[in-house]
Short mmCIF file of the C-alpha atoms (twelve columns), coordinates in Angstrom:
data_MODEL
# 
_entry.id   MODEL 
# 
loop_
_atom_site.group_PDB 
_atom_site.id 
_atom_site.type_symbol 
_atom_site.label_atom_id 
_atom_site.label_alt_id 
_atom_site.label_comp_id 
_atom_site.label_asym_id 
_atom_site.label_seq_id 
_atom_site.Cartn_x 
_atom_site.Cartn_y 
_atom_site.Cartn_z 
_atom_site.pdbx_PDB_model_num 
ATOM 1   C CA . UNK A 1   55.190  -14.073 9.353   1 
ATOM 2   C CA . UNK A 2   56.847  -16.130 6.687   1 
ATOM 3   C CA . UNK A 3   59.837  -18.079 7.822   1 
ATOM 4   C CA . UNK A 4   63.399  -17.932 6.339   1 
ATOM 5   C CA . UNK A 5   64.181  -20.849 4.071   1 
ATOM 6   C CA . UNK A 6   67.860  -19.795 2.877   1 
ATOM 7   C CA . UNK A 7   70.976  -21.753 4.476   1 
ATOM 8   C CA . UNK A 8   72.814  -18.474 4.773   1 
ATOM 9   C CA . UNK A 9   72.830  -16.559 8.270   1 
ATOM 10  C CA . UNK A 10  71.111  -13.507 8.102   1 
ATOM 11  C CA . UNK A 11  72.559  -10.149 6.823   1 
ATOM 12  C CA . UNK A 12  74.607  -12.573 5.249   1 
ATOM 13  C CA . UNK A 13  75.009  -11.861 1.470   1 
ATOM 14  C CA . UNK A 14  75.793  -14.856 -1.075  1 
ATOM 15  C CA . UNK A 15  79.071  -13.889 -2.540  1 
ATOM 16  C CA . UNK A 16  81.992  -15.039 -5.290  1 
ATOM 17  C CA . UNK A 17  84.915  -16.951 -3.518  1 
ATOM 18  C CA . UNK A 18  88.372  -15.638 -5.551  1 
ATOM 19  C CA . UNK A 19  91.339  -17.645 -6.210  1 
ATOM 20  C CA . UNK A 20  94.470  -15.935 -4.695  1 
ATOM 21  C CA . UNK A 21  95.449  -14.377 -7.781  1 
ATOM 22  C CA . UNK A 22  92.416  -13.079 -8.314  1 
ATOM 23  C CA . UNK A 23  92.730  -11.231 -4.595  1 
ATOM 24  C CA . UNK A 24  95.748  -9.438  -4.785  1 
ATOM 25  C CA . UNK A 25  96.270  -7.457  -8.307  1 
ATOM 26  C CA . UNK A 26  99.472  -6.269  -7.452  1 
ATOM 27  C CA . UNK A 27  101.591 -4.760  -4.606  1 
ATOM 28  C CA . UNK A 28  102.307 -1.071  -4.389  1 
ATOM 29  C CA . UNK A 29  105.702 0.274   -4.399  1 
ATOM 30  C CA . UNK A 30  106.323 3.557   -3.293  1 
ATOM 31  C CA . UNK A 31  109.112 5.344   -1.334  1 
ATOM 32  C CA . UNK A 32  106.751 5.420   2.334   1 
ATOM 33  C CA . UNK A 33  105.579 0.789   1.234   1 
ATOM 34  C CA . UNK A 34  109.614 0.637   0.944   1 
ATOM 35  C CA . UNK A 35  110.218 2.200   4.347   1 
ATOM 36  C CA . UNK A 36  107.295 0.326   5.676   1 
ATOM 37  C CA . UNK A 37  108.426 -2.795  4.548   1 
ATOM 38  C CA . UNK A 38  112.210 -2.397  5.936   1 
ATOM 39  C CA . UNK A 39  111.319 -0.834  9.578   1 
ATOM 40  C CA . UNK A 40  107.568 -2.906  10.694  1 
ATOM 41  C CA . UNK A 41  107.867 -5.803  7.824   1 
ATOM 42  C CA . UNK A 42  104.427 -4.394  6.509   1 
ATOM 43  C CA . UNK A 43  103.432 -4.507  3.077   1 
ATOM 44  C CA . UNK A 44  101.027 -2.914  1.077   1 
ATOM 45  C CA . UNK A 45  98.629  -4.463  -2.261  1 
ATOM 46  C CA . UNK A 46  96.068  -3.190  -4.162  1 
ATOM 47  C CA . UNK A 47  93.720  -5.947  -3.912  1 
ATOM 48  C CA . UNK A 48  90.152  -6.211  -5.432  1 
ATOM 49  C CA . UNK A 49  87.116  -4.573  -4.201  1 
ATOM 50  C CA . UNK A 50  84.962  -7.920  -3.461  1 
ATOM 51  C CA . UNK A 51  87.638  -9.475  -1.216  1 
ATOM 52  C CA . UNK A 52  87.364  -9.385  2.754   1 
ATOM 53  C CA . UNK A 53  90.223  -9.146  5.051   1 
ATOM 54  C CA . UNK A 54  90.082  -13.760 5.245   1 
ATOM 55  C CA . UNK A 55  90.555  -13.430 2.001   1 
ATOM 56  C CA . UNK A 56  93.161  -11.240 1.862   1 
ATOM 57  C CA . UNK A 57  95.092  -13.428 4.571   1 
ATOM 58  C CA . UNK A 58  94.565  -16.642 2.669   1 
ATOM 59  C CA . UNK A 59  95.756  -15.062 -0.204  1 
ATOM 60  C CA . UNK A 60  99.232  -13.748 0.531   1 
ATOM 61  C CA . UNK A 61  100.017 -16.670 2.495   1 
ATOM 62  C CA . UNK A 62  99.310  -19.204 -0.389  1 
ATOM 63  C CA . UNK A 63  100.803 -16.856 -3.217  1 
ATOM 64  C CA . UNK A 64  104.320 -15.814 -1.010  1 
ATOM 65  C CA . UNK A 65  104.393 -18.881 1.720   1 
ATOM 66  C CA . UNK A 66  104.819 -15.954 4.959   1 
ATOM 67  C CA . UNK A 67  102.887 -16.027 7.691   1 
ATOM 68  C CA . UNK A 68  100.436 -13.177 8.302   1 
ATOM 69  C CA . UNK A 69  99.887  -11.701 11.517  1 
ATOM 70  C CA . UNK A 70  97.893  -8.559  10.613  1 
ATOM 71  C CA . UNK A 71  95.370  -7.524  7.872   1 
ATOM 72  C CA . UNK A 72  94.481  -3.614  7.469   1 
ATOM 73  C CA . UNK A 73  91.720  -2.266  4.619   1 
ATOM 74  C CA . UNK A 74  91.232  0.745   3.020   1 
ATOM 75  C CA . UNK A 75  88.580  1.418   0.565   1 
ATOM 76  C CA . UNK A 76  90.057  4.534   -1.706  1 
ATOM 77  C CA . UNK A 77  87.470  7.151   -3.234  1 
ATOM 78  C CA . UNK A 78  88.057  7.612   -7.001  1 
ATOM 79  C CA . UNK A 79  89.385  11.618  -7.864  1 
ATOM 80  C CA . UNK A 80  87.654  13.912  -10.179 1 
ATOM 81  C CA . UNK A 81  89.808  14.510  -13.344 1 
ATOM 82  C CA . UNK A 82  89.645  16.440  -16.134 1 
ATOM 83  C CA . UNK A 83  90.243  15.836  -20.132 1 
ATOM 84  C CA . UNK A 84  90.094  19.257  -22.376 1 
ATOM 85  C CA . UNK A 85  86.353  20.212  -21.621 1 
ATOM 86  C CA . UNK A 86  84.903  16.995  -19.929 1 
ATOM 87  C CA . UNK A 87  84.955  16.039  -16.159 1 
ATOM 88  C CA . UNK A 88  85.195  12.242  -15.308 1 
ATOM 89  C CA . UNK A 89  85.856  10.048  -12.708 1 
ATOM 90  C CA . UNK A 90  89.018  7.681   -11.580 1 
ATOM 91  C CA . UNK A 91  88.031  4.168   -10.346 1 
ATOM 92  C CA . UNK A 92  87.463  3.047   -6.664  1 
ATOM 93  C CA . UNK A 93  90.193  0.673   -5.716  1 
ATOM 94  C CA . UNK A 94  90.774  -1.308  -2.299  1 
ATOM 95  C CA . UNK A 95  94.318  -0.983  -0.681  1 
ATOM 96  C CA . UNK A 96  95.210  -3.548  2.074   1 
ATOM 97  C CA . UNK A 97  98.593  -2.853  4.455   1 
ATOM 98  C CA . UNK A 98  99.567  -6.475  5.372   1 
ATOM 99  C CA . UNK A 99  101.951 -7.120  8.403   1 
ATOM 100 C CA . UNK A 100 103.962 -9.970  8.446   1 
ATOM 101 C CA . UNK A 101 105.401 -12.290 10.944  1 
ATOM 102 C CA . UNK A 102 108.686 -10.890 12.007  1 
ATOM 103 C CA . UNK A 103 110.654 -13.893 10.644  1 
ATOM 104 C CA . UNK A 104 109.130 -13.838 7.465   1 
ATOM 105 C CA . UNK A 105 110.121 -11.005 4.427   1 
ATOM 106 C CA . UNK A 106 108.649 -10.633 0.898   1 
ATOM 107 C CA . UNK A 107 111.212 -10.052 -1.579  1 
ATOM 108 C CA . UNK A 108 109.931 -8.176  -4.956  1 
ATOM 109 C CA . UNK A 109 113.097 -7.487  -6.395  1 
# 
């Protein structure tokens, strides 16, 4: 048996570390994010595929100075679309649903 000689737990991958910019690409605004946002202060971002839910956390509390009490993740399936007589594909993408402190507010407009 050979032993392990890496520093890094294991199962543990080796990954990038992303300045908060790079995290969150930008929020999403719909009509259901706005009535999210009003009635349980929760906000939605489309954030990149490589970040984790820490990340995600440290993120929006450096970039917009709230306090985050919740972090949710969804990891959305690109759709099948077509262009005259080819088929092709619509990126992956990584939504995260934030909840905030309930003092706190994010203003985009």
């Amino acid at each position: 048996m050979i032993a392990r000689t890496d520093p890094l737990p294991r199962g543990q991958k080796t990954r990038m570390e992303l300045a908060p910019h790079q995290v969150i690409l930008h929020p999403l605004v719909t009509e259901k994010n706005m009535h999210r946002s009003t009635r349980d202060n929760q906000y939605s971002f489309e954030v990149s595929t490589l970040a984790t839910k820490t990340d995600i956390r440290r993120a929006v509390e450096e970039l917009f100075g709230v306090r985050v009490e919740k972090v949710r993740v969804q990891n959305r399936r690109g759709k099948t679309r077509r262009h005259k007589f080819r088929t092709g594909m619509t990126r992956n993408w990584k939504k995260a649903i934030v909840t905030l402190h309930e003092e706190d507010r994010i203003e985009f407009y």
